[in-house]
DOZATOR-734544 format. One line per field, with one value per residue (C-alpha): x, y, z; residue in one letter. Coordinates in Angstrom, 3 decimals. Each point is the difference from the previous one (the first is absolute). Layout:
east X; ...
north Y; ...
up Z; ...
r A; ...
END
This chain:
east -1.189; -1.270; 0.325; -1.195; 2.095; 2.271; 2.810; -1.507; -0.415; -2.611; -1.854; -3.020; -3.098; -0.351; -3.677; -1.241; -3.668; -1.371; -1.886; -3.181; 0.933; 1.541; -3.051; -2.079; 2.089; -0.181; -3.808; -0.285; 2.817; -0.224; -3.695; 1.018; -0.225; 2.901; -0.129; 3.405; 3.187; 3.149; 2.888; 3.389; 2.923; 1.328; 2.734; -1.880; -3.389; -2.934; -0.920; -2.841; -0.560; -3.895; -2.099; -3.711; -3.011; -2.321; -2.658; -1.410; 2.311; 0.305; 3.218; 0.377; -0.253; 2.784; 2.875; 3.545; 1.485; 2.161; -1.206; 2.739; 0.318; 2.896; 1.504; -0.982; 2.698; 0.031; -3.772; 0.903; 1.201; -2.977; 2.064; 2.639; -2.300; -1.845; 3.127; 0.340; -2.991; -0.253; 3.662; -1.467; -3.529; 2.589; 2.468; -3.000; -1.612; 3.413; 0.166; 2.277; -1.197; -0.963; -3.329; -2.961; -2.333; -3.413; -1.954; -1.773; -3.593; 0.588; 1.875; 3.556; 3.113; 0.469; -1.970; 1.632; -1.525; -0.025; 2.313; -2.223; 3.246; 2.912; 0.188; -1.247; -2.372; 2.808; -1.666; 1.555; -0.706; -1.677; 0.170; -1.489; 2.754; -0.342; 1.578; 2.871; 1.555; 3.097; 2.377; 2.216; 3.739; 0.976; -1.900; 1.638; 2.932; 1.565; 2.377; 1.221; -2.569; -2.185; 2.936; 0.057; -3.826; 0.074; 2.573; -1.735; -3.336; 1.751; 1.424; -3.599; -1.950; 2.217; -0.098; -3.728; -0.208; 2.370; -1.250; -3.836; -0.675; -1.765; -2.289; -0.598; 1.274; 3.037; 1.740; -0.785; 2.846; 2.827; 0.858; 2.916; 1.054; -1.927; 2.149; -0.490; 1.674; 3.001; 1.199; -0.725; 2.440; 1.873; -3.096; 1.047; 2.267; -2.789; -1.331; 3.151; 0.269; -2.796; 2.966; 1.771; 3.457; 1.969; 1.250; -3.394; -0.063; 3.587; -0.915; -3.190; 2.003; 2.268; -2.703; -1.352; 3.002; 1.064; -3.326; 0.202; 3.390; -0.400; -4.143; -1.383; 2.428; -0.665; -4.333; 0.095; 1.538; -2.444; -3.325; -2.904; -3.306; -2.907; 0.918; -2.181; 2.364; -0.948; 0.352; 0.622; -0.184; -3.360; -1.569; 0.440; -2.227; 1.225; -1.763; 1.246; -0.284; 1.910; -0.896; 3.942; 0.612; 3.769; 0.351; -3.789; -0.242; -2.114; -1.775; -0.794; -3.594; -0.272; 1.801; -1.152; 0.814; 0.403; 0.572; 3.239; -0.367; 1.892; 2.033; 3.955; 1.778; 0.034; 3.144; -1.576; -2.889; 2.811; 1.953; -2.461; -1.773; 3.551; 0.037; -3.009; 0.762; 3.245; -2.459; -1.577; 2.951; 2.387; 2.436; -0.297; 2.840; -0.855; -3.617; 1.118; 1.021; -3.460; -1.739; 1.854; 0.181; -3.865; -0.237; 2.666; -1.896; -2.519; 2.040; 4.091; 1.490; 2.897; 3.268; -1.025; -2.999; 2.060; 3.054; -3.011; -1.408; 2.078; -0.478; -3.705; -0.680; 2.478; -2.569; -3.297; 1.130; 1.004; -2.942; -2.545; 2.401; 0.185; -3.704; -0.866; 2.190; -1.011; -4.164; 0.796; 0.739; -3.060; -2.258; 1.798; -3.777; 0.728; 4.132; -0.530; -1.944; 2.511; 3.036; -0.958; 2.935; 2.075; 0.316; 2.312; -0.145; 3.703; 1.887; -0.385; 1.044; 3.055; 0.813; -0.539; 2.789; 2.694; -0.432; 0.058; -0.706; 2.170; -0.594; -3.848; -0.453; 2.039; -1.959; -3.419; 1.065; 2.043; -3.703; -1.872; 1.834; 0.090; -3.757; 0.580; 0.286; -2.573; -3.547; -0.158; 1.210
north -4.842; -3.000; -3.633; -2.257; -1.761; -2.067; 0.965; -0.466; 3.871; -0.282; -2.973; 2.281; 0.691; 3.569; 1.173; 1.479; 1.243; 2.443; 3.142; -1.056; -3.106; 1.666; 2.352; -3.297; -1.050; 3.340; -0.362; -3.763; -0.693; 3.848; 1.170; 3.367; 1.282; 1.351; 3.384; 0.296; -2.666; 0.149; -2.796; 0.633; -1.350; -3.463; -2.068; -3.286; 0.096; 2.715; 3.047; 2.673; 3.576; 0.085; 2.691; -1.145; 1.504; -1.410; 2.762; 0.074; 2.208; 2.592; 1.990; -1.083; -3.804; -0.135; -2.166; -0.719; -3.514; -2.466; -3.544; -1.764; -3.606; -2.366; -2.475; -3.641; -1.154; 1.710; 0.211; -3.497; 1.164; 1.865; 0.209; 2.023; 2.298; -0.076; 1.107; 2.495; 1.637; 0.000; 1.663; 2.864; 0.411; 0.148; 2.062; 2.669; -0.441; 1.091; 3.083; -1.112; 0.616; -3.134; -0.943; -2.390; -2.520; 0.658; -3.110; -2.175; -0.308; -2.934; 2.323; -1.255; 1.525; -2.357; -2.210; -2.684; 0.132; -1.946; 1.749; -0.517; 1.084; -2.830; -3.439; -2.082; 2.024; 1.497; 1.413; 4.035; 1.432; 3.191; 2.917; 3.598; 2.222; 3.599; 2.236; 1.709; 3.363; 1.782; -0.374; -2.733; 0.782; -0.684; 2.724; 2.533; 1.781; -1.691; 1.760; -0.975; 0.813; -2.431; -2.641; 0.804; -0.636; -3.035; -1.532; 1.119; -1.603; -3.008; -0.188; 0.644; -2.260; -3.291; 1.081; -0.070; -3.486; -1.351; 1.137; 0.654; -2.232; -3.278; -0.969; -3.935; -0.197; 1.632; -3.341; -0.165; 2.789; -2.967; -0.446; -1.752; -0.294; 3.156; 1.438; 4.114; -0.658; 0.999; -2.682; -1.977; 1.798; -3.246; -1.342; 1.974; -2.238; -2.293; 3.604; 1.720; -1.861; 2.518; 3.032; -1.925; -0.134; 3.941; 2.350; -0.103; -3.165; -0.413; 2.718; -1.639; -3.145; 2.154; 1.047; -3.463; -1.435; 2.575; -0.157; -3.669; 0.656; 3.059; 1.036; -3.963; -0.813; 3.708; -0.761; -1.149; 2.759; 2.807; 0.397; -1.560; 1.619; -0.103; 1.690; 1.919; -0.821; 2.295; 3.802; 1.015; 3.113; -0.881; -1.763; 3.629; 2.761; 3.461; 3.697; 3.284; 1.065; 3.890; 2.268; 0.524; -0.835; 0.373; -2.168; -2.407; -1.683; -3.384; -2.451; -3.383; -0.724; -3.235; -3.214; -2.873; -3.695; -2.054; -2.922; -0.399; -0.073; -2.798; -0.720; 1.586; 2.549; 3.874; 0.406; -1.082; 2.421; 2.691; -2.073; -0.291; 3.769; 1.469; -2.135; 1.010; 3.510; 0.231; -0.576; 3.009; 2.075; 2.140; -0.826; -3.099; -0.822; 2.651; -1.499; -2.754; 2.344; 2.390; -3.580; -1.360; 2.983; 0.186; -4.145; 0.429; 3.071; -2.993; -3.040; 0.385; -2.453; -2.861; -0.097; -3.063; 1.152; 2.928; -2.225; -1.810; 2.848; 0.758; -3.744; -0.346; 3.707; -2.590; -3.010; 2.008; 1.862; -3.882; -1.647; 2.889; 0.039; -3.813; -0.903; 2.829; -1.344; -3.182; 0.855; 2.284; -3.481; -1.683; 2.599; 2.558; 1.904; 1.521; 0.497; 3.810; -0.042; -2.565; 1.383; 3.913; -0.234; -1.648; 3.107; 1.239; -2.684; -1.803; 3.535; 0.530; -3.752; 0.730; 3.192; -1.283; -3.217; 2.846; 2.480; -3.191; -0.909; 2.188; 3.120; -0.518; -0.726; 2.786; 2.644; -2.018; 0.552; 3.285; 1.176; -1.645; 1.033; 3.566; -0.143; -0.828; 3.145; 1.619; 0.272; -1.576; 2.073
up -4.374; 1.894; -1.905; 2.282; 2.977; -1.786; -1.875; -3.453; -0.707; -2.799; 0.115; 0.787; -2.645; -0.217; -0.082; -3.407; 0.796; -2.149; 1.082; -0.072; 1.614; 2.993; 0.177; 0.443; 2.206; 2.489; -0.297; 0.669; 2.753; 1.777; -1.047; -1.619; -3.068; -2.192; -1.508; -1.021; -0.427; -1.330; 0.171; 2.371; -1.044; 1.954; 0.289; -0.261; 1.896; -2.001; 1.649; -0.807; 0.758; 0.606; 1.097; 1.536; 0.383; 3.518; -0.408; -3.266; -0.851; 2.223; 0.260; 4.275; -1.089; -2.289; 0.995; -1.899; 0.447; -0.928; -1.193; 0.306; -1.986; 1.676; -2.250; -0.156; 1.695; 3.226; -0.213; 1.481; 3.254; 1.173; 3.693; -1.291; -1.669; 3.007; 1.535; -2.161; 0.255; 3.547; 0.049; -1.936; 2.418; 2.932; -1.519; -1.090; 3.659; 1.777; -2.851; -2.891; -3.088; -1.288; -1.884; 1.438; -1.439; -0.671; 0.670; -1.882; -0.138; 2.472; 2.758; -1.518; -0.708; -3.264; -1.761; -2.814; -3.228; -3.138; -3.122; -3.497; -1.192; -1.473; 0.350; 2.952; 1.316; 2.736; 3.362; 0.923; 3.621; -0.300; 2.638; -0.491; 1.764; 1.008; -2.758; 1.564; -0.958; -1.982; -1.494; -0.602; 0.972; -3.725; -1.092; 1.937; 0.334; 3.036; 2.265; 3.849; 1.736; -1.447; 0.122; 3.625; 0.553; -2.137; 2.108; 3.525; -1.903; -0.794; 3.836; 1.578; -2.229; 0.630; 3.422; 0.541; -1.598; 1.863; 3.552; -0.368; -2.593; 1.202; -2.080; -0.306; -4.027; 0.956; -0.216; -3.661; -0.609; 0.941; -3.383; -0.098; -4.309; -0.932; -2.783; 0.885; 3.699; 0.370; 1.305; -2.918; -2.178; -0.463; -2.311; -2.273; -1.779; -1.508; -2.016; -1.128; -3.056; -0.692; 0.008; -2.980; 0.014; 0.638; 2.545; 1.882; 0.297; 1.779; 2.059; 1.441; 0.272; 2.080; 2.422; 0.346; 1.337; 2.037; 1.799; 0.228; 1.822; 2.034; 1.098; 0.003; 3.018; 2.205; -0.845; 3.532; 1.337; -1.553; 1.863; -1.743; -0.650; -2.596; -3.064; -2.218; -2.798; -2.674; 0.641; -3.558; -1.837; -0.789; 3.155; 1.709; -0.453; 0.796; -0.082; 0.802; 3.241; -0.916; -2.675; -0.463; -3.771; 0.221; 3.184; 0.334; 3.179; -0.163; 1.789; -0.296; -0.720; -1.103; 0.465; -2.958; -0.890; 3.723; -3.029; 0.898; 3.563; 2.078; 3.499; -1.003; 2.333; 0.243; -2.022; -3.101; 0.206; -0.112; -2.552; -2.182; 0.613; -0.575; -3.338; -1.607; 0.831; -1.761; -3.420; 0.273; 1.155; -2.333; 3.006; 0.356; 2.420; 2.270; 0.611; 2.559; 2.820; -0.182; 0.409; 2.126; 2.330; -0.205; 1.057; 2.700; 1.694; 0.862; 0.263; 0.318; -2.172; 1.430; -1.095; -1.368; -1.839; -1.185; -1.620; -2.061; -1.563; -2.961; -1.015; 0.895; -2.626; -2.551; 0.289; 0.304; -3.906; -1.148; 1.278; -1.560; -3.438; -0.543; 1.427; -2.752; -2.828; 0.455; 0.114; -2.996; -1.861; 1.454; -1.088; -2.696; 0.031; 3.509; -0.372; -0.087; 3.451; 1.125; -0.717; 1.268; 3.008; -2.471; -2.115; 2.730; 2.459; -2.073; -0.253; 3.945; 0.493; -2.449; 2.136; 3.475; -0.892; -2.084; 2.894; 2.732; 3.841; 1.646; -2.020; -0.449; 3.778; 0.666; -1.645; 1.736; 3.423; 0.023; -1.346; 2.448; 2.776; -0.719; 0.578; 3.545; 1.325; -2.434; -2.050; -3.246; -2.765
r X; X; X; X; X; X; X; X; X; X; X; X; X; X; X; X; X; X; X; X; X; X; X; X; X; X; X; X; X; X; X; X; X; X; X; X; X; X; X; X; X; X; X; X; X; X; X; X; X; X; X; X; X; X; X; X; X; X; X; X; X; X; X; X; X; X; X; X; X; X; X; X; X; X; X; X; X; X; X; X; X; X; X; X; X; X; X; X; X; X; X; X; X; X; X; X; X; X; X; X; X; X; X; X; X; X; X; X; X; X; X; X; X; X; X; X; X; X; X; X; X; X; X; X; X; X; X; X; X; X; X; X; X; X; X; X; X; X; X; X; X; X; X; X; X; X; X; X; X; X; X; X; X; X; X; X; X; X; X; X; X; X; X; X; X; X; X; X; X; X; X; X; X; X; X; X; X; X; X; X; X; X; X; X; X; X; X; X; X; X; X; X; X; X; X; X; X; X; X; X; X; X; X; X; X; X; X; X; X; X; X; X; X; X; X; X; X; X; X; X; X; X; X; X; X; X; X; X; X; X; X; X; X; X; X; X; X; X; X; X; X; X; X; X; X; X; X; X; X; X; X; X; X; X; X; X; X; X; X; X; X; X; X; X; X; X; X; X; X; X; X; X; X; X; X; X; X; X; X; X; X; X; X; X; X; X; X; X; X; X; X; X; X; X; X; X; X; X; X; X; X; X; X; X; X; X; X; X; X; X; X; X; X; X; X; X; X; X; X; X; X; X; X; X; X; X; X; X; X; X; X; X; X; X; X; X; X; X; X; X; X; X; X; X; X; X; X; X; X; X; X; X; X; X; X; X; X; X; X; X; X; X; X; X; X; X; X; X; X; X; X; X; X; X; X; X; X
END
């Protein structure tokens, strides 16, 4: 869900190649020829399912990507999707699931191409990206044990940025008005008129000024990391690793969309794991503490960090309900992609403020701490 690093969420072009354009493409940039594609859906950047053929044919030369088509807009920063990229080749080196880039027939990870596509002649990066496998968590039924590895996941990944990670465009994920950080909750206010005046609206309202007044002065206390941003019900890949129908025990296999990636702190990986979770849960208040527990097996949180975390799960559902409200209205054509977490994403919002802090945080930690002295269920 990545829009550039200001805090203009849709200011971006969205790609619209056709098929035989991005089969062109794959031949022209990569050198390989398309035998099958099919488009995946994306928030605002165009994204194809292609399978390639290097030998003629041949069954053992057959290859599944995906071409992935960034947006004009941060096709502009090629350092932060430099960043981004290298993230994922590291993250894959040290064993996480993540896809790499094939290169270009140049020996690059990207290349920037002209779009024949809508006015001024806009210019998209382009990267080929190992297709990864699974299932996406919203296609599953989801029970603890996958909120559990989700959360250790989310603890491990920021981790590994934020120690091993050194790469030289690393300093291109400082971005300070980006509207998808957490931290930037307060931005808000210039897209709510997008919500229309009712009780959603009040309620966001709520959340805004309550984070204004109680996480924005305790950021400096919370311990800063890089962020992957985005681990949503559909940027993680799961498959089966028991043949148990009544009880299935996954695992992650694939971790997409390092869009969203920036510098932030380890609470609001959890935050906004725990938050994303709770859509695709028919309990959705229980959720937090089977994430949580999983994160804080890794990486104990403060006391601090802890006190945040009800209001950082608040702004993460108001920044991905108004951001979506508000691109619905610049582009009606896409609402039904836009608004999927919205479908659930206000009732959970609703709940979380009737229920409240106390009770809410309550149920979060008794959870989480009864996994101290035990497996995941």
């Amino acid at each position: 869900m990545s829009s550039g690093n200001n805090c203009q969420p849709q200011t971006f072009t969205k790609p619209a190649l056709g098929e035989k354009e991005a089969r062109e493409l794959v031949d022209r940039v990569f050198g390989l020829k398309v035998s099958w594609i099919r488009p995946l859906p994306s928030y605002d950047d165009q994204n194809f399912h292609v399978r390639v053929s290097r030998n003629k044919g041949a069954a053992e030369g057959v290859d599944e990507y995906v071409l992935k088509i960034t947006n004009s807009e941060d096709s502009q920063e090629p350092d932060l999707i430099e960043a981004q990229t290298q993230a994922m080749m590291f993250l894959s080196a040290g064993g996480f699931p993540s896809a790499t880039p094939y290169l270009t027939k140049d020996g690059n990870i990207m290349s920037l191409e002209s779009g024949d596509t809508g006015p001024g002649n806009k210019k998209y990066m382009v990267r080929l990206l190992t297709y990864l496998p699974g299932k996406p968590v919203a296609k599953i039924a989801t029970n603890a044990q996958i909120f559990y590895e989700i959360g250790k996941l989310a603890a491990n990944l920021d981790k590994a940025l934020s120690e091993e990670f050194h790469h030289p465009s690393v300093k291109s994920l400082h971005r300070g008005q980006f509207i998808w950080n957490l931290a930037n909750v307060p931005l808000l206010d210039q897209y709510i008129y997008a919500l229309g005046q009712n009780k959603y609206r009040e309620v966001v309202e709520q959340v805004i000024e309550q984070f204004k007044g109680k996480v924005i002065p305790k950021l400096s206390s919370f311990r800063a990391c890089i962020n992957h941003g985005d681990l949503n019900d559909h940027n993680i890949l799961v498959d089966s690793s028991s043949a148990s129908l009544e009880n299935p025990q996954y695992r992650v296999s694939g971790i997409l969309d390092f869009g969203d990636m920036s510098y932030g702190y380890y609470v609001f990986e959890v935050a906004i794991a725990i938050m994303y979770m709770m859509i695709e849960s028919p309990d959705p208040l229980s959720v937090g503490g089977h994430v949580l527990a999983g994160f804080e097996s890794v990486l104990p949180l403060t006391e601090e960090e802890r006190g945040a975390l009800f209001l950082l799960v608040c702004g993460r559902f108001s920044q991905s309900l108004v951001i979506a409200a508000h691109t619905a209205l610049l582009y009606p054509e896409n609402k039904e992609y836009l608004m999927i977490t919205a479908k659930t994403g206000w009732k959970h919002l609703m709940t979380m403020f009737e229920v409240g802090q106390e009770a809410v945080e309550k149920t979060w930690f008794e959870t989480a701490e009864a996994y101290t002295n035990r497996a995941p269920a």
